[in-house]
C-alpha positions as CSV (number, residue, x, y, z in Angstrom):
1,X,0.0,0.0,0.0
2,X,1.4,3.7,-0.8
3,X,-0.6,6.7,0.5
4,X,0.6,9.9,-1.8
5,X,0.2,13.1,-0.3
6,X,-0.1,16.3,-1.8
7,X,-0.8,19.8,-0.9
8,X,-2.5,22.1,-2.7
9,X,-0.3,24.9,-5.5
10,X,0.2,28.0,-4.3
11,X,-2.7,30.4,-3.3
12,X,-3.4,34.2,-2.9
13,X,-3.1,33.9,0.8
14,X,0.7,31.9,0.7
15,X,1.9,34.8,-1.9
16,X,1.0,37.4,0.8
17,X,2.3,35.5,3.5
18,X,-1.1,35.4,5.7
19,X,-3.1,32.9,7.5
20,X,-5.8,30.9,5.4
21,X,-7.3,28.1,7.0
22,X,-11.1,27.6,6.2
23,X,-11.1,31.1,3.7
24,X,-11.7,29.4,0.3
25,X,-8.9,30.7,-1.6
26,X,-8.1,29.9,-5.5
27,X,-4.9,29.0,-7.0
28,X,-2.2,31.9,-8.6
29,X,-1.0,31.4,-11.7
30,X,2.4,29.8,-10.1
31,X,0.3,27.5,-8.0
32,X,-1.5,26.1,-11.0
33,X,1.9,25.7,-12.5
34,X,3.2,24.1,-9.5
35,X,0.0,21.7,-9.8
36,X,1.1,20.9,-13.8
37,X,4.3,20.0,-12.9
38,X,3.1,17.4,-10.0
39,X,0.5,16.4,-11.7
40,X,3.5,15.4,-14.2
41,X,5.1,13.6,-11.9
42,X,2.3,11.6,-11.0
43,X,1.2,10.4,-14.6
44,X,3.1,7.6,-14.8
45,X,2.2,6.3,-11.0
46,X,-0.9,3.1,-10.9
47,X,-3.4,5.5,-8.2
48,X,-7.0,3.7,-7.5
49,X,-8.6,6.4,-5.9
50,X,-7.7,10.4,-4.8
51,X,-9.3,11.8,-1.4
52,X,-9.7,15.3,-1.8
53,X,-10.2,18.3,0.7
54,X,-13.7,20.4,0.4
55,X,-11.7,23.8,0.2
56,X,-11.2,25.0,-4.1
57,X,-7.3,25.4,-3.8
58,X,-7.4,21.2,-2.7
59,X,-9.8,21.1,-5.9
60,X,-8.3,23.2,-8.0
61,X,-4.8,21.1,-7.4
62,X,-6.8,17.9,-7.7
63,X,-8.7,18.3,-11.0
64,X,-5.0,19.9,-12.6
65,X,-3.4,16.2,-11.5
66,X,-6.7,14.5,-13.2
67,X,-6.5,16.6,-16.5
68,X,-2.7,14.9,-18.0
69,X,-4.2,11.8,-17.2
70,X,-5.2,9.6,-19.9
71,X,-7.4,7.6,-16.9
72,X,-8.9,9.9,-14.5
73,X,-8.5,9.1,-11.1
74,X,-11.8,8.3,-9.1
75,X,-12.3,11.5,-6.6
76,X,-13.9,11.5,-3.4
77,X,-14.4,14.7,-1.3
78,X,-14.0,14.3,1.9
79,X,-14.9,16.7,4.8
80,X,-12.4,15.4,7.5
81,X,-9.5,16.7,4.9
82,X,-10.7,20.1,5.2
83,X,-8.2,23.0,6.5
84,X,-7.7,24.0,10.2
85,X,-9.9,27.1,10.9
86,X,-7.3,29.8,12.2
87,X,-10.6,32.2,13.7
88,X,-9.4,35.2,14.2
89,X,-6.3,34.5,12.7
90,X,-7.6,34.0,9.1
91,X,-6.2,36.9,7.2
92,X,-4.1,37.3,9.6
93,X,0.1,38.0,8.5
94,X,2.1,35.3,9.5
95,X,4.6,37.3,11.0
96,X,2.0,38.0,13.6
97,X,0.6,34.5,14.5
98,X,2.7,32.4,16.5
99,X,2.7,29.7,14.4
100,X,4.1,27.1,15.5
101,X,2.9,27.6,19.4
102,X,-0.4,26.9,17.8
103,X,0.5,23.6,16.7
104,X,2.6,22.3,19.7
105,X,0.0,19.7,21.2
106,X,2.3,18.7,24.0
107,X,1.1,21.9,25.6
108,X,-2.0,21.4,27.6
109,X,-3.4,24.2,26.4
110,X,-3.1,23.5,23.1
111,X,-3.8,19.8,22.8
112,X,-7.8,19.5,23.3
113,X,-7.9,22.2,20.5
114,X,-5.3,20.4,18.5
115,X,-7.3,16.9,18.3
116,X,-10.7,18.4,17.9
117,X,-8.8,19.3,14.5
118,X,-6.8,15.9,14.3
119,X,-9.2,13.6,15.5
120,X,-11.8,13.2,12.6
121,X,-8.0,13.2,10.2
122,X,-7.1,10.3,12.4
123,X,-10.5,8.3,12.5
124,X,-10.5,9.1,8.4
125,X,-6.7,7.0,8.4
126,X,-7.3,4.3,10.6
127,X,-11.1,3.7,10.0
128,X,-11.3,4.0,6.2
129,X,-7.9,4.2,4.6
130,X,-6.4,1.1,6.5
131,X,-9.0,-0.4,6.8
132,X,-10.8,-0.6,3.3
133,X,-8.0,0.2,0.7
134,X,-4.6,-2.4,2.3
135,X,-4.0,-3.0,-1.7
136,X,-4.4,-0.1,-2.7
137,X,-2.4,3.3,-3.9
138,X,-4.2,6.4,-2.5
139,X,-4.0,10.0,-2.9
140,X,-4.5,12.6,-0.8
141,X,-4.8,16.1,-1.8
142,X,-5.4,18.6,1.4
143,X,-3.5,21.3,3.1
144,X,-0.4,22.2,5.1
145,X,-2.4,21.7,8.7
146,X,-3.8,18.0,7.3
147,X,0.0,17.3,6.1
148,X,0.8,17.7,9.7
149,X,-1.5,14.9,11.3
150,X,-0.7,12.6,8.7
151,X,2.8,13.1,8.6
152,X,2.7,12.4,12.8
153,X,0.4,9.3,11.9
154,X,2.4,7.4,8.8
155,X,5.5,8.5,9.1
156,X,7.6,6.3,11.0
157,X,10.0,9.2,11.2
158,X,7.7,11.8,12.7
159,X,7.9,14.9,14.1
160,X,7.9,15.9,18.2
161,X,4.9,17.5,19.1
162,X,6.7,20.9,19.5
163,X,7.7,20.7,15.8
164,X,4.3,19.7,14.2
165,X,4.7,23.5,13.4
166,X,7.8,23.3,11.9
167,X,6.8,20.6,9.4
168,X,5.5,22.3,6.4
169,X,5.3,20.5,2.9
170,X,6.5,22.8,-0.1
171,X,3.3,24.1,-2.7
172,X,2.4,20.8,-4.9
173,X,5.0,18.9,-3.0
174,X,4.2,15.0,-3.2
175,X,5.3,13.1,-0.4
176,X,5.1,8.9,-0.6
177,X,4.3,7.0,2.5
178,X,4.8,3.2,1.5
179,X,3.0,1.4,3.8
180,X,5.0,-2.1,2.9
181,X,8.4,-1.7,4.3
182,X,7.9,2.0,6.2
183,X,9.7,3.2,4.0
184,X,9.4,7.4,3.6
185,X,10.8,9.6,1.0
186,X,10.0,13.0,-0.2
187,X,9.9,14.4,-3.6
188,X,10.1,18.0,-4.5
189,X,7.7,17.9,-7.3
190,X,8.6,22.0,-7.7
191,X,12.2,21.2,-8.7
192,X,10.9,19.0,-11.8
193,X,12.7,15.9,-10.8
194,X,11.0,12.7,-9.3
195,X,14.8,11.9,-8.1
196,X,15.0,14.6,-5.6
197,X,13.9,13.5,-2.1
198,X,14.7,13.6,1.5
199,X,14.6,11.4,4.2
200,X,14.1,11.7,7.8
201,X,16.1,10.2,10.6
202,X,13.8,7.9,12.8
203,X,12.1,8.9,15.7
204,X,10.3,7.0,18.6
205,X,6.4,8.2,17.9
206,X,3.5,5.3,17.9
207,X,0.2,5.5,17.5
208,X,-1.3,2.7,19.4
209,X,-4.4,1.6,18.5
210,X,-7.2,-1.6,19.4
211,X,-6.3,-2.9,15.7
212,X,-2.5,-3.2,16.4
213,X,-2.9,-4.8,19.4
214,X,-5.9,-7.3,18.5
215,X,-3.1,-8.3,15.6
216,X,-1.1,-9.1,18.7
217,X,-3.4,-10.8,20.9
218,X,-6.4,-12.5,19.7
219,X,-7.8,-12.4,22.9
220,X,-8.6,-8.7,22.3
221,X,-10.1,-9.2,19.6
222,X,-12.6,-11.9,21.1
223,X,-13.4,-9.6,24.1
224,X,-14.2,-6.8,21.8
225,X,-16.1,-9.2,19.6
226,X,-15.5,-8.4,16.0
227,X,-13.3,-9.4,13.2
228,X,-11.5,-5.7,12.5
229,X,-11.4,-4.0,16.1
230,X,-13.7,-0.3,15.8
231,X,-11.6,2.4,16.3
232,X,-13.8,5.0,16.8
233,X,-14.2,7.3,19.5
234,X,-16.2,10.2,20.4
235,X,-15.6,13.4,18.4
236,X,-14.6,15.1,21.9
237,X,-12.5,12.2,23.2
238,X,-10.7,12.7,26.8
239,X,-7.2,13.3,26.4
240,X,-4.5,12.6,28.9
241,X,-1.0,14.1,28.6
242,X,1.4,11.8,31.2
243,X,5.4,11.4,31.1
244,X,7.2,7.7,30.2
245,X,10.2,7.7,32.2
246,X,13.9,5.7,31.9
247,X,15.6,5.9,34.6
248,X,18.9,4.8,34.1
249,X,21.9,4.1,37.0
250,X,25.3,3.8,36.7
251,X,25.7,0.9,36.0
252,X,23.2,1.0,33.1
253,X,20.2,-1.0,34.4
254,X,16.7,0.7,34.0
255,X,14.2,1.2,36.9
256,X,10.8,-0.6,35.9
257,X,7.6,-1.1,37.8
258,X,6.2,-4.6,38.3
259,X,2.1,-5.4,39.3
260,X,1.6,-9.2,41.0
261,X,-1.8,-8.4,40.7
262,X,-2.3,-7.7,37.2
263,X,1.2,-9.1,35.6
264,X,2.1,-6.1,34.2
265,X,6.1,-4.8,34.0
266,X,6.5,-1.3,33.0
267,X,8.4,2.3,33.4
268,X,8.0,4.5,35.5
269,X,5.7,7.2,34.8
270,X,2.7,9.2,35.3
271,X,0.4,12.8,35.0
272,X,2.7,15.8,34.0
273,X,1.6,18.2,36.3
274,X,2.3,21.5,34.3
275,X,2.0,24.1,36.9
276,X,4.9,22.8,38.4
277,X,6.5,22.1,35.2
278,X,8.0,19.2,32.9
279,X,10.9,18.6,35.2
280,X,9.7,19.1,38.6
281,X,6.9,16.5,37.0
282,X,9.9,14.1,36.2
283,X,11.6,14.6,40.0
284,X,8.2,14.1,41.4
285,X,7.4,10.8,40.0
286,X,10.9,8.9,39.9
287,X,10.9,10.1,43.5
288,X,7.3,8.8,44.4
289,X,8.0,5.7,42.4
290,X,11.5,4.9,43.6
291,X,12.4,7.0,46.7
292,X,15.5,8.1,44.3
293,X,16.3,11.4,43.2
294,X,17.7,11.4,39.6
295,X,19.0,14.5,37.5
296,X,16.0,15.7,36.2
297,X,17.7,19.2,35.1
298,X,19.7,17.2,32.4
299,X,16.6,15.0,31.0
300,X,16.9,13.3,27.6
301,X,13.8,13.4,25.0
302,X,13.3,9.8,23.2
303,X,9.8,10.9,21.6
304,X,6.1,10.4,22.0
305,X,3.7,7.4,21.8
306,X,-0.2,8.5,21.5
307,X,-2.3,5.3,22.8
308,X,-6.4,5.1,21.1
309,X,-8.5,3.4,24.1
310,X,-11.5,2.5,23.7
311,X,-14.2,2.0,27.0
312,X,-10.8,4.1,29.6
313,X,-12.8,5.7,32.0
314,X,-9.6,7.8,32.8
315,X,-8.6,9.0,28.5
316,X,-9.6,7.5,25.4
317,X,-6.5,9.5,24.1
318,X,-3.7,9.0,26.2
319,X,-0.3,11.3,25.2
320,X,3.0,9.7,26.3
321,X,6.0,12.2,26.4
322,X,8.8,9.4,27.1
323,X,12.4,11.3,28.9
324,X,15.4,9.1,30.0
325,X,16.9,10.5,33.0
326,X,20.4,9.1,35.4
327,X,19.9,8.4,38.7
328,X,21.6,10.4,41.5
329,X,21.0,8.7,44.9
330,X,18.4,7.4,47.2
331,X,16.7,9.5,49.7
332,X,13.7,8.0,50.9
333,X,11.3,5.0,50.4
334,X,8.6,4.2,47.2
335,X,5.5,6.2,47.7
336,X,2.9,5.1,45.1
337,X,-0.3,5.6,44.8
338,X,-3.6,3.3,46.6
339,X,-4.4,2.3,42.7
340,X,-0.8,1.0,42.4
341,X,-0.2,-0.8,45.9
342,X,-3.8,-3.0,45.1
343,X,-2.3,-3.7,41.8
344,X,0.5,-5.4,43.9
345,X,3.5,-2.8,43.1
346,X,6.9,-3.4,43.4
347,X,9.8,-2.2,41.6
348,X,13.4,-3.0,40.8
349,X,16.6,-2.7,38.6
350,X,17.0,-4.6,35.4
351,X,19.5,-4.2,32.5
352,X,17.7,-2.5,29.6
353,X,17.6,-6.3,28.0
354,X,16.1,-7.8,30.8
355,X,13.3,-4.8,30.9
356,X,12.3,-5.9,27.5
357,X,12.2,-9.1,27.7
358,X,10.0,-9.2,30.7
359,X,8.1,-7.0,28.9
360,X,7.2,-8.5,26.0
361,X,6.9,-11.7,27.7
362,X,3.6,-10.9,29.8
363,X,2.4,-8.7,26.5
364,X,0.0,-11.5,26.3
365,X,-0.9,-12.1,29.9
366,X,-1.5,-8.9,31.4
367,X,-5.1,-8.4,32.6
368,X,-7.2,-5.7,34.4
369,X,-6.6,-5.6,39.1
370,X,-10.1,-7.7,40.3
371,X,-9.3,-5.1,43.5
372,X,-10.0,-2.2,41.8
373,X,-13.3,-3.4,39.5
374,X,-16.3,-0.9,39.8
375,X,-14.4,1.7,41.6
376,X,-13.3,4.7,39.2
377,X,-9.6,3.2,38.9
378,X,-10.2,-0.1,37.1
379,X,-8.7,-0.2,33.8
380,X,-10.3,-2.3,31.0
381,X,-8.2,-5.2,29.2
382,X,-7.3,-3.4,26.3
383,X,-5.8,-0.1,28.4
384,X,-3.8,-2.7,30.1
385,X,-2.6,-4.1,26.9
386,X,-1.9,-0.9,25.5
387,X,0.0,0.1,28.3
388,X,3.2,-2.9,28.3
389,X,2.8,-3.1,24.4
390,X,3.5,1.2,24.9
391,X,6.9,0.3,27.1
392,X,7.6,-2.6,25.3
393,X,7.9,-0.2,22.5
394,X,10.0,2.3,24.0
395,X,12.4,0.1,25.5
396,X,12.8,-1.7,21.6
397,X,13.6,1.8,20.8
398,X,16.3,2.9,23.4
399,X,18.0,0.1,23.3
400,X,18.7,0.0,19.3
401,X,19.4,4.0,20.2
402,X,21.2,3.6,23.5
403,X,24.1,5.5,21.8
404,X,21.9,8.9,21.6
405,X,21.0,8.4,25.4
406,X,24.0,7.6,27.2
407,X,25.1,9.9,30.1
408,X,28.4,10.9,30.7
């Protein structure tokens, strides 16, 4: 499967450098240009079907790639493509809109508003695209803000959620998502040459959903009782932002969290509590979990993981920011929370191998605390799941990356 995307030619509002989300703006003369020369490009390529925004400068763009065609390609407009609306901002120069502030969804303030937008992208990606068109080559034409969420969904080397802003696809620019070996190139359709592309240097951002882990676990899939798990959610899903923490000592062994009551093995981790800030957050939860104080000051990123749950009481969209800190010494005793201690929490030191393995071991056996059923802690099946298959995750990542996250 290949998913080509491409965004719109060149419009009135990008020539005069101001903000055009929903404003219905046409095409210059350069952006119908641009649209000839992608649409040039594309001749040659075997596409079964081409998704197109609502807004004229997606149609415009769309009917151009159509018209060198000696077989037009079936078009279906679809709403959930459409354009972020900027408000306010519409009309607005760019120079005065902080741009990429408004597209940082790892703030709090920012992300509810960010996945109101996203949301109906990602539903349209997981619900229609995977699920009904596996074999097929589909095109996408839509805008710079729609080029975001589904270059943080496909692409296997994605963006961190402060520089969703900073990704911005060139005028007519086609960019290939092959869905068959994750492979992800660019082309700059504007410089006239299929050969010119760019590549992006992997990292660690998941979107977890039922349908991954039912392909994992068949008992998912019978608990949820259907063939091709529903990954649908409410338009206003709740949204969780929490922290996914390594803790690493000196002799290179990882802290991780272990439940008797539920099998589960995981990192350490928790709510980021933002009026104290990212790394007071960090401090506050090795500390709580461990009794240790590490050196949160000096914290290393490895990326994001964005979990889909379906029936959490707590998030059906669960944001993971995942740090790697060192340890610095022991100053008091484990304080966890009740939910954790009737889960049956313990925790210890394990070389980053040994953390995976145990990991991915119990993947399959994990299963909700009997303690904590009807009371608003108890976490469904398929949160637990999503949870170890989440750290199983990250700790496959560090470890084929430990050389980016090694402390001096």
């Amino acid at each position: 499967m290949k998913i080509f995307f491409v965004r719109h030619g060149q419009t009135e509002a990008n020539l005069n450098k101001v903000m055009a989300g929903h404003k219905d703006v046409l095409l210059t003369e350069k952006g119908k240009e641009q649209a000839y020369i992608t649409a040039e490009n594309l001749k040659d390529y075997n596409i079964d079907l081409m998704f197109v925004s609502p807004l004229k400068r997606a149609r415009e763009t769309a009917e151009i790639i159509n018209s060198v065609r000696e077989n037009e390609i079936p078009l279906v407009i679809r709403e959930e493509l459409i354009e972020v609306d900027y408000g306010i901002y519409e009309d607005v120069k760019k120079t005065n809109f902080d741009y990429n502030g408004f597209w940082d969804y790892s703030d709090k303030n920012n992300v509810n508003k960010f996945f109101l937008f996203a949301w109906p992208i990602i539903k349209f990606i997981y619900g229609d695209i995977m699920r009904y068109y596996q074999n097929k080559n589909i095109l996408i034409v839509s805008s710079a803000g729609v080029a975001k969420v589904f270059e943080m969904i496909l692409g296997e080397y994605s963006l961190m959620p402060e520089k969703v802003g900073e990704y911005l696809p060139e005028n007519s620019e086609i960019i290939e998502y092959n869905n068959e070996n994750s492979e992800y190139t660019v082309y700059y359709s504007n410089s006239k040459s299929k050969e010119s592309k760019r590549k992006y240097n992997r990292k660690l951002f998941e979107i977890i959903t039922p349908n991954i882990l039912g392909k994992e676990n068949e008992l998912i899939k019978r608990n949820l009782d259907t063939e091709l798990i529903d990954t649908s959610i409410d338009n206003n899903p709740k949204i969780r932002n929490r922290l996914g923490i390594i803790v690493v000592n000196d002799e290179g062994k990882i802290a991780i969290r272990k439940y008797k009551n539920t099998g589960e093995v995981k990192l350490i981790g928790g709510d980021i509590n933002y009026t104290a800030g990212l790394k007071k957050s960090i401090e506050h939860l090795v500390y709580d979990h461990s009794g240790f104080l590490c050196d949160y000051k000096n914290y290393k990123k490895l990326g994001n993981t964005i979990e889909i749950r379906q029936g959490d009481p707590l998030a059906n969209i669960t944001i993971t920011e995942v740090v790697v800190v060192k340890l610095l010494k022991q100053v008091g005793e484990a304080d966890p929370p009740d939910k954790e201690i009737k889960e049956g929490f313990s925790w210890s030191w394990e070389t980053k191998e040994e953390a995976y393995e145990q990991i991915k071991k119990l993947f399959k056996d994990v299963h909700p605390c009997k303690e904590l059923e009807g009371t608003k802690d108890w976490r469904p099946l398929l949160t637990k799941q999503s949870i170890v298959y989440r750290d199983r995750l990250i700790m496959k990542y560090y470890i084929d990356h430990i050389d980016k996250f090694r402390f001096e």
